[in-house]
N, C-alpha and C positions, 0 to 999 in steps of 0.2 A: 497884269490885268487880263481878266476873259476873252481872249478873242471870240468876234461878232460870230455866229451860226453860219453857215453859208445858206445864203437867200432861194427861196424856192421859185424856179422858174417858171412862168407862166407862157404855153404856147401861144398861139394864134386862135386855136379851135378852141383851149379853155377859155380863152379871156371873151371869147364870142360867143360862147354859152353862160357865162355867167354876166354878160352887160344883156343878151338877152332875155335871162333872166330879172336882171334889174327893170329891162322898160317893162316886161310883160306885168311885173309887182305894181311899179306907178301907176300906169293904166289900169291895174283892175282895183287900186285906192283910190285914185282921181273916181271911176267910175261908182265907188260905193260914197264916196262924197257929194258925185252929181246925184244920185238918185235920193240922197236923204235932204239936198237943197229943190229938189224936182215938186217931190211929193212930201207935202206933211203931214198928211195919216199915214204915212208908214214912220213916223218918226215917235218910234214907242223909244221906252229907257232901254231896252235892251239896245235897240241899232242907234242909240245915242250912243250907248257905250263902244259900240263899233264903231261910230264914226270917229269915235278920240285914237280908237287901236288903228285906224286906215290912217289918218294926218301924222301919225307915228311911224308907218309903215311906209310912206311915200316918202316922208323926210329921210328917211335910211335908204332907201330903195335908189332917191336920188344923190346921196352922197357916195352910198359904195359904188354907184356906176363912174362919179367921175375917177372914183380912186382909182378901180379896176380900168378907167379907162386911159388914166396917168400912166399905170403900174410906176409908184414911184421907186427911182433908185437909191434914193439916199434921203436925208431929211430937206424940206423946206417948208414957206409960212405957207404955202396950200396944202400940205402934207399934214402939219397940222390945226390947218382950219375943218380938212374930208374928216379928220379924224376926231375932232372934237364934235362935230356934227352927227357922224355915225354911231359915238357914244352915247349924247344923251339920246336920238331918236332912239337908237336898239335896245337901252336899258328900260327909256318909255315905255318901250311895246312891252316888255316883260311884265313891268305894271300894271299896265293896260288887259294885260289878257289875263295872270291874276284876278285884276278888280272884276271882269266878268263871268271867271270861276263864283267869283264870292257874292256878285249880284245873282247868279243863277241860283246860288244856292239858299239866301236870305230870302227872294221871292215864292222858291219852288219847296224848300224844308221848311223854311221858319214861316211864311206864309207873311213876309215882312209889308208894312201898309206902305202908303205912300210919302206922306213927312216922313217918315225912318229911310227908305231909301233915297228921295228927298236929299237929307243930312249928307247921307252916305258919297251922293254923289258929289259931292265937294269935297268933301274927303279923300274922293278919288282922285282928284283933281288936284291936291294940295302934294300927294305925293308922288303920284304917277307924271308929273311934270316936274315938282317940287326937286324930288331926292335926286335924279337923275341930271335936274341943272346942279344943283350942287356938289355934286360928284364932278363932272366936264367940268366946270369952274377951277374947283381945287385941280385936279389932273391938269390943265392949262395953264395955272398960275404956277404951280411947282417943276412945270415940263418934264411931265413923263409922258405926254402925246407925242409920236414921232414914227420914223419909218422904226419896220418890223421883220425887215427882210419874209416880209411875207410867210413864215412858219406859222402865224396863229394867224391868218388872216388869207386873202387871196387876191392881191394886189392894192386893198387899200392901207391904209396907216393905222396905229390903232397904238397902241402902248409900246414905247420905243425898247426893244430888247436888251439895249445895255445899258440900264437903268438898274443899280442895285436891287432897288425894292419892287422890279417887274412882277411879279408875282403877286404880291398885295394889289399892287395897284389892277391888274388884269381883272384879280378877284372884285375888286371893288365897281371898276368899272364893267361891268358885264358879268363873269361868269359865276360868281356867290349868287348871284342874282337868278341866271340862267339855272343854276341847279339845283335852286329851292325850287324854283317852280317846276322842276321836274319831279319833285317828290311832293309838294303841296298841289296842282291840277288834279293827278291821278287819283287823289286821296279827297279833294272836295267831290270830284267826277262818278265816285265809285258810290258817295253817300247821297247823290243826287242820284242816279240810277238806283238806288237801294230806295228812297223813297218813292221814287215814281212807280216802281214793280209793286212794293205795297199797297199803293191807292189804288192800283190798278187791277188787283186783285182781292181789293175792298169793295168796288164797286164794278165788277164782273156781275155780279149776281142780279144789280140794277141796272146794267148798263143798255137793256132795251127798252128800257122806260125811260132813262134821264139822256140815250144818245141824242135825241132830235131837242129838247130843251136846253143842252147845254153843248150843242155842235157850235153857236158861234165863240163860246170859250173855248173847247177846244182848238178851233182853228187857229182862234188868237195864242195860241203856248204854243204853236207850232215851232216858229220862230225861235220862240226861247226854248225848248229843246233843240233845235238845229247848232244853235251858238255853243253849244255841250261840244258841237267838232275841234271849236277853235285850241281847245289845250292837246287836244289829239293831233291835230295839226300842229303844233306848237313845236311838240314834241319829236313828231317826225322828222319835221326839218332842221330842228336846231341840233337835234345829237350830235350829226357829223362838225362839228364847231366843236363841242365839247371834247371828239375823241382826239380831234386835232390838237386842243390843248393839253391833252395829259400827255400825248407822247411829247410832242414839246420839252415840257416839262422834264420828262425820261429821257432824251435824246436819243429817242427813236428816229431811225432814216427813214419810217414808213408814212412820216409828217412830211414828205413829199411824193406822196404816192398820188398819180395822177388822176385815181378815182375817187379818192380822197378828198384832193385839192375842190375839183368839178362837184362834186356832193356837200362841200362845206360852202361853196361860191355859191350855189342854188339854194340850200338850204339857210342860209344867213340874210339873202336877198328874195324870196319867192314870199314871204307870208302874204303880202298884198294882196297877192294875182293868186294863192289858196282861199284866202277869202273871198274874193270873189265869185271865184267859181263856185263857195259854198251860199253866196246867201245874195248873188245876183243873179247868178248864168242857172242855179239850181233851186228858185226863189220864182214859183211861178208869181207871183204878184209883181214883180220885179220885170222878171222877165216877161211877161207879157205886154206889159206897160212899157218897156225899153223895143220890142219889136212893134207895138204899133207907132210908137215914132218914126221907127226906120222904116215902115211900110206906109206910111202917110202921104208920104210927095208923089206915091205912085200914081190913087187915083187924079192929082191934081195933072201928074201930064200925061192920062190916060183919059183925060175928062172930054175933050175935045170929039173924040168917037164916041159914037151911040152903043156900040154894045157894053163899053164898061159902066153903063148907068142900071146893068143889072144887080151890082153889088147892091145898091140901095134900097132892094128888097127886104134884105134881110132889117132892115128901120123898124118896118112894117109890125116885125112880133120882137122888137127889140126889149119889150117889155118883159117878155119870159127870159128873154138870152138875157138882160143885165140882173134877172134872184140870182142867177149862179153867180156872179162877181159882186157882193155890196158889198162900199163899204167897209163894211164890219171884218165882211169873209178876206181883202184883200191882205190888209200888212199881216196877217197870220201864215196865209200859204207860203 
């Protein structure tokens, strides 16, 4: 029989950049979940569709941390609970950020109405939760969830190595998946960019006549252009997962190379906390709305002194200061 791979060690510094990595993910999916249970005019279909890729993103986010913070040695029934957990959320997310390649593209190419996407989004929901339980299901019920000696992985569990049919199953569970959507994003991405450069130079010639009657639609596509980051993002961070598993595979010694390890623990665990940063912390409507919270309790124990009753000036012509923020203009920015 095949002896086991020798297991890839995880320092102290690795294992502390990639559980840092895991809370900073939680926190910026918790935080895109607060702001779409906060406000419901920002709750267009597109950051619906976000909100299902973040509950995806924190479920993974919070399994691979306890795995990475196990680092198990060997197999047991928490080894394979981290591992069946980390399965379906991470295959989710693959789903999930698919489905909003393909909503961006239905709304912004096909100019799809609302019953059609509508439909769709059950659809989305039938399989981006659907295929991915039934995947984990089988994989758990046939036990090929287990330790991994850490080679495709960075201290959590995932498909136990000495499993004959490792390879099918790894595929099934995750990376068939992960690697269409490397060749299918780029290819929905490129013909969304390809129609928006045309309309856009369809209507240059009008565009100082129809700018001010059609500024609150454009704000509102803002948005849905921004979400065009996510497979680019996608992309970025999951490669090093990918390269880890072909050497694998090869039995390459460079599937323990310690910048490697640290780049596939970031990149398998951060989508979260990139999202975020793209469409809260970089989301004036968002972000504005999340700072005047955090500014809020100032004037209240400020209030006490007479000079901070100058802020209340600005009341006075609050009628001009709120045309720049309607409404309308906010879930777009």
């Amino acid at each position: 029989m095949q002896l086991p791979a020798p297991p890839t060690e995880l320092v102290p510094s690795e294992r502390a950049v990639v559980l840092l990595s895991c809370a900073l993910s939680a926190l910026g999916s918790g935080l895109l979940v607060a702001t779409h249970a906060l406000w419901p005019d920002l709750r267009s279909r597109a950051r619906r569709l976000l909100l299902f890729l973040s509950l995806a993103d924190l479920l993974s986010a919070a399994s691979y941390f306890y795995g990475v913070l196990q680092d198990f040695a060997g197999p047991s029934w928490d080894c394979v609970l981290q591992g069946a957990l980390s399965t379906f959320a991470n295959t989710s997310s693959f789903f999930w950020t698919v489905a909003i390649a393909l909503y961006l593209y239905l709304s912004i190419v096909r100019a799809a109405r609302e019953p059609r996407t509508g439909r769709l989004l059950w659809a989305f929901h039938v399989v981006s939760w659907g295929v991915p339980l039934a995947i984990t299901v089988a994989a758990v019920a046939l036990k090929k969830i287990g330790y991994d000696a850490s080679d495709v992985s960075v201290g959590w569990c995932w498909i136990d190595l000495e499993a004959e049919d490792r390879i099918l199953w790894m595929l099934l569970t995750g990376k068939l998946w992960e690697m269409l959507a490397y060749v299918a994003l780029p290819v929905i991405y490129c013909l969304i960019r390809k129609h928006i450069n045309r309309a856009h130079e369809a209507l240059s010639e009008y565009r100082p006549i129809l700018s001010e009657a059609h500024r609150p639609q454009h704000q509102a596509s803002v948005a849905d252009k921004k979400l065009m980051l996510i497979p680019l993002t996608f992309i970025c961070l999951r490669v090093w997962s990918t390269v880890r598993f072909v050497l694998t595979l090869c039995g390459s010694p460079a599937v323990q190379s310690p910048v490697l390890v640290v780049l596939h623990g970031i990149g398998n665990t951060f989508q979260g906390g990139a999202n975020c940063i793209m469409f809260v912390l970089c989301t004036q409507a968002v972000r504005t709305r999340l700072f005047s919270i955090c500014c809020s309790s100032q004037p209240h124990a400020e209030s006490p002194a007479g000079p901070p009753k100058a802020p209340a000036a600005p009341s006075k012509t609050g009628e001009p200061q709120g045309s720049r923020c309607t409404p309308d203009e906010l879930p777009g920015t």
